[in-house]
C-alpha positions as CSV (number, residue, x, y, z in Angstrom):
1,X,0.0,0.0,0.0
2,X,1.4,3.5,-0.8
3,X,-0.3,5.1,1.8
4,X,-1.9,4.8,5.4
5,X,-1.7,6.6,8.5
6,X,-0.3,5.7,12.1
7,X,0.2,6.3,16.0
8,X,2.1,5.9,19.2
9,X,4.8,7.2,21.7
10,X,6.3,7.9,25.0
11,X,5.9,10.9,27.2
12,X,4.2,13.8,25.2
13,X,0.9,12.6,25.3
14,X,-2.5,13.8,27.9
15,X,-5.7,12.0,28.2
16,X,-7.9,14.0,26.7
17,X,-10.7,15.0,29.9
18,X,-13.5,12.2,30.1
19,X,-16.4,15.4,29.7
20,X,-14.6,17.0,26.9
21,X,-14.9,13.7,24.7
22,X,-18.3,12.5,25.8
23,X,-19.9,16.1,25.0
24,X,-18.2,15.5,21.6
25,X,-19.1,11.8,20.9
26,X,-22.5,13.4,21.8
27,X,-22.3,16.1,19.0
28,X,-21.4,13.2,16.5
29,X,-23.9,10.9,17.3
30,X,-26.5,13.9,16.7
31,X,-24.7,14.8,13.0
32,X,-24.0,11.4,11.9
33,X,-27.2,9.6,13.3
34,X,-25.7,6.9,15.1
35,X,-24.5,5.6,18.2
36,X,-21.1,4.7,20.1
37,X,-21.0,1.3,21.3
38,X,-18.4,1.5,23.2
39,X,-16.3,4.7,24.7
40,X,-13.6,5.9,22.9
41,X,-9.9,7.0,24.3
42,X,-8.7,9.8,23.4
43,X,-5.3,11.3,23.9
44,X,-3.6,15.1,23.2
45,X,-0.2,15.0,21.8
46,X,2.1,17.0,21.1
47,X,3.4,18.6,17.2
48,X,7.0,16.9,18.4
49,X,5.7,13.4,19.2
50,X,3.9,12.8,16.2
51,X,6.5,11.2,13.9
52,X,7.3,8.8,16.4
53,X,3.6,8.1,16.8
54,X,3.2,7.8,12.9
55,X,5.9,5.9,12.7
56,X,5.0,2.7,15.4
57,X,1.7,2.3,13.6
58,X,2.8,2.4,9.9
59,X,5.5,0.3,10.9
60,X,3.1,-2.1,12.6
61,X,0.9,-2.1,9.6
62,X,3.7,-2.1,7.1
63,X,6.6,-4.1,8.0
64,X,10.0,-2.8,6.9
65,X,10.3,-6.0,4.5
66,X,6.6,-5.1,2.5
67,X,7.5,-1.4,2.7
68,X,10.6,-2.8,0.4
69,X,8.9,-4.4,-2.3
70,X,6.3,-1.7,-3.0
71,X,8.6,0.9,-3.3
72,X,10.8,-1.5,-5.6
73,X,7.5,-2.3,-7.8
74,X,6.5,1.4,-8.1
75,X,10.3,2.3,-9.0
76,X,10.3,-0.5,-11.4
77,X,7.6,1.1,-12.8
78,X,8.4,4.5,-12.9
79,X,5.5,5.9,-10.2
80,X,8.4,6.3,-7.8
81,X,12.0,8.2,-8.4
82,X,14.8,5.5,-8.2
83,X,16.0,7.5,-5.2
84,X,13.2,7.9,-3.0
85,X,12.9,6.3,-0.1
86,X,9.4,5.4,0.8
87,X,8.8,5.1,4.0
88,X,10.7,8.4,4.7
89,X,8.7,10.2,2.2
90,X,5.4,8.8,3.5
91,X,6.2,9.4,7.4
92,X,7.4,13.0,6.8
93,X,4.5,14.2,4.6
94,X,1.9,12.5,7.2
95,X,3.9,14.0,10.0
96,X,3.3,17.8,8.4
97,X,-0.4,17.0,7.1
98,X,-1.6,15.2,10.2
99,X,-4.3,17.3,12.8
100,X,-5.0,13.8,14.2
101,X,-5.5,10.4,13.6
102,X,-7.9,7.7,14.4
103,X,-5.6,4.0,15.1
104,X,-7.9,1.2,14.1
105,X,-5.0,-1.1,15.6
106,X,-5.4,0.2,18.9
107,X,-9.0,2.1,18.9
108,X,-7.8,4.8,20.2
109,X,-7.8,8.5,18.8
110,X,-4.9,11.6,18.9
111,X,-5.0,14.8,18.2
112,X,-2.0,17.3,17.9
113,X,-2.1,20.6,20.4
114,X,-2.9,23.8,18.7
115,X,-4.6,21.5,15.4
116,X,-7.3,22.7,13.1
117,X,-9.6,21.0,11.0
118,X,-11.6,21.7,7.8
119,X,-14.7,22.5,9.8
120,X,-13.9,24.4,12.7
121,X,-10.8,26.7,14.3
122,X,-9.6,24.6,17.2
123,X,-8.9,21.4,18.1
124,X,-12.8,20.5,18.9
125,X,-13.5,20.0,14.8
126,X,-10.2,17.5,14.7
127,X,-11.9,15.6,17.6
128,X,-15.5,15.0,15.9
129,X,-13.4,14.1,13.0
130,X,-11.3,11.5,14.1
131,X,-14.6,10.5,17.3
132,X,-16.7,10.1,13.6
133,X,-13.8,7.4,12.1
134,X,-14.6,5.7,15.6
135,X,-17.8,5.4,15.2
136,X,-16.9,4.1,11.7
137,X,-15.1,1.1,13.5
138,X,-17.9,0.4,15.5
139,X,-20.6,-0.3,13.1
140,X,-18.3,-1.5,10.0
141,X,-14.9,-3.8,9.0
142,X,-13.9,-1.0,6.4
143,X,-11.3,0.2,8.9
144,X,-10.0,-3.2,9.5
145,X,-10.4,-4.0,6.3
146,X,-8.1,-1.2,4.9
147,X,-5.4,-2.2,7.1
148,X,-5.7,-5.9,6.0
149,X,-5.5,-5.5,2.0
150,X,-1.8,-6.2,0.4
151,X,-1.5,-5.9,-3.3
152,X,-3.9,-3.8,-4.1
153,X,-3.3,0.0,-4.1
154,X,-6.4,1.3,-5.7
155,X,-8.6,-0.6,-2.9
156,X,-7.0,1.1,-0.3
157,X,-7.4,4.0,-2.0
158,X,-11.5,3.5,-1.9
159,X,-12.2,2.7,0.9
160,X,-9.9,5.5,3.1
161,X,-11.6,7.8,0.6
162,X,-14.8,6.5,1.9
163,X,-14.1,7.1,5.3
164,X,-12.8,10.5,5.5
165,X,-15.4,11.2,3.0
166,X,-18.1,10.1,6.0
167,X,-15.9,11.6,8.6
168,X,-15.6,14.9,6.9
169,X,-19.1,15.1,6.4
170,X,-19.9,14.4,10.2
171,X,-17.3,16.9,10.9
172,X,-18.7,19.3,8.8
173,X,-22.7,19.2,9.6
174,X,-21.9,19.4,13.5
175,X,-20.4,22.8,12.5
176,X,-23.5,23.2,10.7
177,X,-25.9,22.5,13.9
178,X,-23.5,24.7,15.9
179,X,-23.3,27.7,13.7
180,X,-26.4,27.6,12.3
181,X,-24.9,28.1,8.2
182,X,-25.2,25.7,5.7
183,X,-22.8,22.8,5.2
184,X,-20.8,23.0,2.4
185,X,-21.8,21.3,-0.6
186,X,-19.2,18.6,-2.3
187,X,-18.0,21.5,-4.6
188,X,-17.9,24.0,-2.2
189,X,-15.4,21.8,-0.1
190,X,-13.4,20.8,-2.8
191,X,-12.9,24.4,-4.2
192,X,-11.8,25.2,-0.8
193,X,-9.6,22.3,-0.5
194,X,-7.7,23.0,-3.6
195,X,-6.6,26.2,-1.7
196,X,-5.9,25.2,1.8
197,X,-4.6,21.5,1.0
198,X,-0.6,21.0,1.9
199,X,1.2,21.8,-1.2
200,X,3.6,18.9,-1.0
201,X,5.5,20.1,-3.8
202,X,8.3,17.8,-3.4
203,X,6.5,15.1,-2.9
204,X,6.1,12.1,-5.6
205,X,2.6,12.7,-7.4
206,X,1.6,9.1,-6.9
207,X,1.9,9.6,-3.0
208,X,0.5,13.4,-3.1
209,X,-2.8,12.0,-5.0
210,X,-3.2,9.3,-3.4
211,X,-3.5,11.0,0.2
212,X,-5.1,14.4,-1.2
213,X,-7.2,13.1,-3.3
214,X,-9.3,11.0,-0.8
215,X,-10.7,13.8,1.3
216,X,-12.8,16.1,-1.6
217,X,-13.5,12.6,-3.8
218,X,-15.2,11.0,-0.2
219,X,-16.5,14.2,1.0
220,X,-18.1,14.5,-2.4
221,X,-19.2,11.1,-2.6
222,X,-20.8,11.1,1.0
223,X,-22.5,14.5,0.2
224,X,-24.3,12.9,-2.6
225,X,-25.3,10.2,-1.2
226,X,-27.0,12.1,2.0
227,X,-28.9,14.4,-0.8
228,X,-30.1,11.7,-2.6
229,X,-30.9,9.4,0.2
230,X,-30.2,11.0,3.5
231,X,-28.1,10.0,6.4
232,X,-29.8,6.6,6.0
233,X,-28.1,6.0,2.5
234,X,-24.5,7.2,3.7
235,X,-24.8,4.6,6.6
236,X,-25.9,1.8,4.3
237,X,-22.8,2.5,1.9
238,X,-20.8,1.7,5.2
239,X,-21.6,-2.1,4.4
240,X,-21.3,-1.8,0.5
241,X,-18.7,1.4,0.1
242,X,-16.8,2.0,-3.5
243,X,-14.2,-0.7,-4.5
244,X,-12.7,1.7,-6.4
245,X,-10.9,5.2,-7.5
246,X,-12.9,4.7,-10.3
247,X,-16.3,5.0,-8.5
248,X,-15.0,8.0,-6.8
249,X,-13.6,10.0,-9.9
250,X,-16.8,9.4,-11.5
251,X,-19.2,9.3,-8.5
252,X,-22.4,7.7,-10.8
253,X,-20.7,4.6,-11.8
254,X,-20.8,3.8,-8.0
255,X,-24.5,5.5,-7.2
256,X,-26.3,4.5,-10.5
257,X,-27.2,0.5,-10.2
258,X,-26.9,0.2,-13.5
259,X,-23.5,1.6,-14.4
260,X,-21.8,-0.5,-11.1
261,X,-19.9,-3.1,-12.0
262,X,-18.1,-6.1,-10.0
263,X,-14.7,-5.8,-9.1
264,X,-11.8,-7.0,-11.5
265,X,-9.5,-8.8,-9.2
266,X,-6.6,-10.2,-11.7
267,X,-4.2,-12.9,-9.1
268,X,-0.9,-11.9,-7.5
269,X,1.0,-15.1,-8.9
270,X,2.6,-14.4,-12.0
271,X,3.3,-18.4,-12.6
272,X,0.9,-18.0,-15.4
273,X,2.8,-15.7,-17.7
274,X,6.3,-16.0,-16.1
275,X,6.6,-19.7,-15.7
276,X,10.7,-20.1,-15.3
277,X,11.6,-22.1,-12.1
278,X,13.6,-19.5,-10.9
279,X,11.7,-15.9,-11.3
280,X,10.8,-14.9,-7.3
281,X,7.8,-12.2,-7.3
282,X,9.0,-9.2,-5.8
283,X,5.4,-7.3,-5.5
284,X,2.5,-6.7,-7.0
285,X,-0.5,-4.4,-6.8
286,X,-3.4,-2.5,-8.6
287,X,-2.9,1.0,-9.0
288,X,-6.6,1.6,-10.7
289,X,-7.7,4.9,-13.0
290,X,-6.0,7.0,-10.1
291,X,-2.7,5.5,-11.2
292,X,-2.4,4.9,-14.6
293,X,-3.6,8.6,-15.1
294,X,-0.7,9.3,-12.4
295,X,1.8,7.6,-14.7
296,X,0.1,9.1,-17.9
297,X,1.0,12.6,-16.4
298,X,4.3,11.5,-15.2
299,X,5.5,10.2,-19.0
300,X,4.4,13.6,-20.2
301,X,1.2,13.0,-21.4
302,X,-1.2,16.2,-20.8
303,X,-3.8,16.0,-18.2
304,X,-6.9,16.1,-20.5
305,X,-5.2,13.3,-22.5
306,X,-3.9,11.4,-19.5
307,X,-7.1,11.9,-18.1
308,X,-9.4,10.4,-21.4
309,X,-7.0,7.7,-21.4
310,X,-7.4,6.8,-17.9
311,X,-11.3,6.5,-18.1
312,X,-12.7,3.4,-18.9
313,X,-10.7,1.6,-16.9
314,X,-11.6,-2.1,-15.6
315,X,-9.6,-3.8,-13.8
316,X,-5.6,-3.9,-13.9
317,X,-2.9,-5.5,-12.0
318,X,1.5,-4.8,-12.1
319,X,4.1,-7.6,-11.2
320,X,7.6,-7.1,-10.4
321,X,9.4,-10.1,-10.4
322,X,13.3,-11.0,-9.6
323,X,14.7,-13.6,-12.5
324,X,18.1,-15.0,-12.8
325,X,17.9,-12.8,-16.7
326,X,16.9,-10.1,-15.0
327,X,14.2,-8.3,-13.7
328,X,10.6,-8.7,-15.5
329,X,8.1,-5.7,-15.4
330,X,4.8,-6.1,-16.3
331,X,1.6,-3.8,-15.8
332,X,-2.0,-5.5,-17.1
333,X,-4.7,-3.2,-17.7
334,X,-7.8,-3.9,-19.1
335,X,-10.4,-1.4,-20.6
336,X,-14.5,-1.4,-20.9
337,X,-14.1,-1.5,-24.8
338,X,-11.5,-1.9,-27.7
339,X,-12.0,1.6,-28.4
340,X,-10.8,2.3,-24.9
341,X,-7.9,-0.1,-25.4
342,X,-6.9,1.5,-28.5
343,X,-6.9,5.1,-26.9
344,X,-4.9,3.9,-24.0
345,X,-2.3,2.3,-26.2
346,X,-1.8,5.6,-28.1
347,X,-1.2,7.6,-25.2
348,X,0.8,5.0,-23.8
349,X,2.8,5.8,-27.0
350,X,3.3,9.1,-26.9
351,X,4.5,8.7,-23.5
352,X,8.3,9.7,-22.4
353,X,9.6,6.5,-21.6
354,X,13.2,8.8,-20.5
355,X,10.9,10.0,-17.7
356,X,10.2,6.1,-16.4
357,X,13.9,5.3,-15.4
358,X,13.1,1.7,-13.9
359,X,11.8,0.3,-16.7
360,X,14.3,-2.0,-18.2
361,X,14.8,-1.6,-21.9
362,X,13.2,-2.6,-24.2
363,X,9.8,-1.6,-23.1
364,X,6.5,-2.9,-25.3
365,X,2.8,-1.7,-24.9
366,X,0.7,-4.5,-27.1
367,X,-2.9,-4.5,-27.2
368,X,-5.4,-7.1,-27.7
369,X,-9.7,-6.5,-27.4
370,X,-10.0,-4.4,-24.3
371,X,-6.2,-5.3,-22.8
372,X,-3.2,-3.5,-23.0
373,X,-0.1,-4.6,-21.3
374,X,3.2,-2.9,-20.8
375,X,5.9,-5.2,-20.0
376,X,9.8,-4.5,-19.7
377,X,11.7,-8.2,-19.9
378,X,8.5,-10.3,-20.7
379,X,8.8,-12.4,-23.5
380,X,5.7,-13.1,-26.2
381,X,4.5,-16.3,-25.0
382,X,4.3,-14.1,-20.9
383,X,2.4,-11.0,-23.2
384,X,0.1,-13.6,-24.6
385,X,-1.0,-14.8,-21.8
386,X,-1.8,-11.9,-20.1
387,X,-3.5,-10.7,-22.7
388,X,-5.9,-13.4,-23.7
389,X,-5.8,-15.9,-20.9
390,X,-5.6,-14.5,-17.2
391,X,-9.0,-13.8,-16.0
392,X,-9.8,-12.2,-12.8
393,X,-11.9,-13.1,-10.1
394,X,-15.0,-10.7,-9.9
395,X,-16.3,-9.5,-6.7
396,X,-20.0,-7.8,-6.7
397,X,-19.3,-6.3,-3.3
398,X,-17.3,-5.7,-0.3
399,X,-18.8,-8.7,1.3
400,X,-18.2,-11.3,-1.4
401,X,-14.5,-9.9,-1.5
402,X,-13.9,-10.7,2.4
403,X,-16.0,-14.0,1.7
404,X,-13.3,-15.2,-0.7
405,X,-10.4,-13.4,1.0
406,X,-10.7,-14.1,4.8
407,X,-6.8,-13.4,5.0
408,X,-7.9,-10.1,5.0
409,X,-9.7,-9.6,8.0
410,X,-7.3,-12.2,9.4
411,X,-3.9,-10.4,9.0
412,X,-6.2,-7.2,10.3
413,X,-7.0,-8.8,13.4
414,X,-3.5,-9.7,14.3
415,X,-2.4,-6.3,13.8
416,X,-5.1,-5.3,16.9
417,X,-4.0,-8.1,18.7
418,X,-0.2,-6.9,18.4
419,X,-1.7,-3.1,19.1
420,X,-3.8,-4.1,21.9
C-alpha cells in the first residue's frame, strides 16, 4: 500500500478529559445519526511526538520488509523516483499534514495541540473528526479492512476515501448544527480544498494524490449520497462502500445501479505468464484509474489526455518479479471497450519513456480486445497470456471480497491483537 496513517509514543501525550470527549461523541452521534457502542480513548499530543507516533503504527501495519517491495515495484515502474525512499517520504509528509489520527489497531484517537480541522478553528472539529472514524469502526470492517489489504493499491485508496469522506461530512454538519450556516456542498469543499490543501510540492505525485485526493472525492461522494438518500443512504454504503478510485472520480458509476460493475480482481501469482523455475515475485499491486492517469502525467502526457486515457478503466494489475535474466516488469490493464484499449495504447505511445527510469529496456505496450499490457523483460509467450488468458476473479461487493479473502480480515485482526 502507498499510503496509510499511524500512531504511538512515550511521554508527550494527555488524556484527553473524560467530559470533553463524551460532549463531543454526543455532538457526533446527533450529526452522523448513530450511536457509540463502546467509549472511545482519546489522547492530546504533542506537534514533536507525532512522527514517532506515525511511525509505530505504519510500521506495525507495514513491515519494513513489504514497505521494500512496494517501493521497488513502483520504481520498477516509474510511479516512484529510483532515489526515494518510501517510508521516509510517507512518514514525513503525514507528519506535516496530520491534525489527528484515528488507530484502528489500537481504537484509540490523537489529536495534535494547537490542530485545526476543515470545519472548525480549534482542536474540537479535529476531535468529531477523528470520534466520527470511531464510530466508523464500531458499526463496519472498512477500517480493519483497509489495514488488512496487500496488493492492491487502488482498494485502499476506496475505501480510506470513503471514510474520510463520511468523517468529513460528520465533521462538517456538527459545525453546521452549531453555527447555524449551511454545510458546504461537495463542490464547495473541494474548491476550498484545492486552496488550503498541503502543497507537498516535493513530494512524488503518486503519494501526493493518493493522500489528497481521498478527502474532496469521499466528501463529495458522501455528500451525494445524504442528498439523494439522506443520512440513511451514507450509513448503508458503510456495508457496500466503492471498490474503487474509479467509482469515486466518477461518483455515478458507484450510485447508478446500473452503471456499477463487479470488481476485477486479476491474481498476484505471476506463474501464469512468467513460468521459469527461478523468477521470485518481488510485489504486486493494482494502482486503478487513479494511477495509470498518475503515470500518464508523469510520461508527459497532458492531463486532459492522461485523463481520457485513464477512463474506462476495468480492472488492472503490475508484477515485479526477480529472475536470474533479469528483472521482468509487467503492468495489465484492461479497458470497458477496444475503443478504450486503442486510446490507451496511443497515449501510452506518446508517453516519455526517459521519464520512467526503472523500466528495463526494451519496453513494449501490445494490445489485444480491451487489454493493454506494458511489459519491460516479458517475453511473447508471458504477453500472450496476459492478454488473452488470465482472467480475474469478480467480486459484486465488499462482502463477497472478504467471503473469498478471509486473509484479509485475518492479517487485520492480528495487527489489533499486536496493538492491543
Amino acid at each position: 500500500m502507498l499510503g496509510a496513517l499511524a500512531c504511538s509514543g512515550p511521554g508527550e501525550r494527555t488524556p484527553v478529559p473524560g467530559e470533553r470527549l463524551a460532549s463531543l461523541a454526543g455532538r457526533v452521534e446527533v450529526a452522523r445519526e448513530l450511536r457509540f457502542r463502546a467509549p472511545v480513548a482519546a489522547e492530546s499530543v504533542t506537534p514533536e511526538a507525532v512522527p514517532a507516533l506515525l511511525a509505530d503504527e505504519f510500521d506495525r501495519a507495514t513491515p519494513p520488509a513489504q514497505v521494500q517491495r512496494e517501493e521497488a515495484l513502483a520504481k520498477a515502474l516509474g510511479l516512484l523516483p529510483a532515489q526515494a525512499d518510501l517510508r521516509r517520504i510517507l512518514l514525513a509528509w503525514q507528519a506535516q499534514a496530520v491534525a489527528g489520527f484515528y488507530s484502528p489497531a489500537s481504537g484509540r484517537l490523537y489529536v495534535v495541540e494547537g490542530a485545526a480541522a476543515a470545519g472548525g478553528s480549534e482542536e474540537g472539529g479535529v476531535l468529531v473528526h477523528e470520534l466520527a472514524h470511531a464510530l466508523q469502526d464500531q458499526h463496519t470492517r472498512l477500517l480493519a479492512t483497509r489495514i488488512g489489504i496487500l496488493g492492491n493499491d487502488d482498494l485502499q485508496f476506496a475505501l480510506g476515501a470513503f471514510l474520510e469522506g463520511d468523517a468529513l461530512w460528520t465533521e462538517l454538519r456538527d459545525e453546521a448544527l452549531l453555527t447555524g450556516f449551511p454545510q458546504s456542498t461537495g463542490d464547495d469543499f473541494a474548491a476550498r480544498f484545492a486552496v488550503d490543501a498541503p502543497d507537498g510540492a516535493d513530494v512524488p505525485r503518486i503519494l501526493r494524490e493518493s493522500f489528497l485526493q481521498q478527502y474532496p472525492l469521499g466528501y463529495g461522494l458522501a455528500s451525494e449520497l445524504v442528498q439523494r438518500g439522506g443520512v440513511a443512504a451514507l450509513t448503508a454504503a458503510l456495508s457496500d462502500p466503492p471498490l474503487s478510485s474509479e467509482e469515486l472520480l466518477h461518483r455515478e458509476r458507484y450510485l447508478a445501479p446500473s452503471q456499477r460493475r463487479p470488481l476485477a480482481w486479476f491474481p498476484e501469482p505471476a506463474e501464469r505468464f512468467a513460468p521459469e523455475p527461478d523468477c521470485e515475485l518481488v510485489a504486486s499491486s493494482s494502482y486503478g484509474e487513479l494511477g495509470l492517469g498518475v503515470w500518464l502525467r508523469e510520461a508527459g502526457v497532458a492531463d486532459a489526455a492522461a485523463r481520457l486515457a485513464a477512463d474506462g478503466w476495468d480492472g488492472d494489475r503490475a508484477w515485479l518479479l526477480d529472475c536470474p535474466r533479469g528483472p521482468v516488469v509487467a503492468w495489465l490493464v484492461q479497458l470497458d471497450t477496444p475503443a478504450e484499449a486503442v486510446e490507451l495504447e496511443a497515449a501510452l505511445g506518446g508517453a516519455d519513456w526517459r521519464a520512467r527510469p526503472g523500466l528495463t529496456a526494451p519496453v513494449v505496450v501490445e494490445r489485444a480486445k480491451t487489454r493493454v499490457v506494458l511489459a519491460a523483460g516479458l517475453d511473447a509467450a508471458g504477453r500472450r497470456e496476459l492478454l488473452a488468458r488470465l482472467e480475474p476473479v469478480r467480486y459484486a461487493d465488499l462482502a463477497a471480497l472478504l467471503r473469498d479473502q478471509p486473509e484479509i480480515l485475518e492479517r487485520a485482526e492480528r495487527q489489533r491483537g499486536a496493538a492491543r
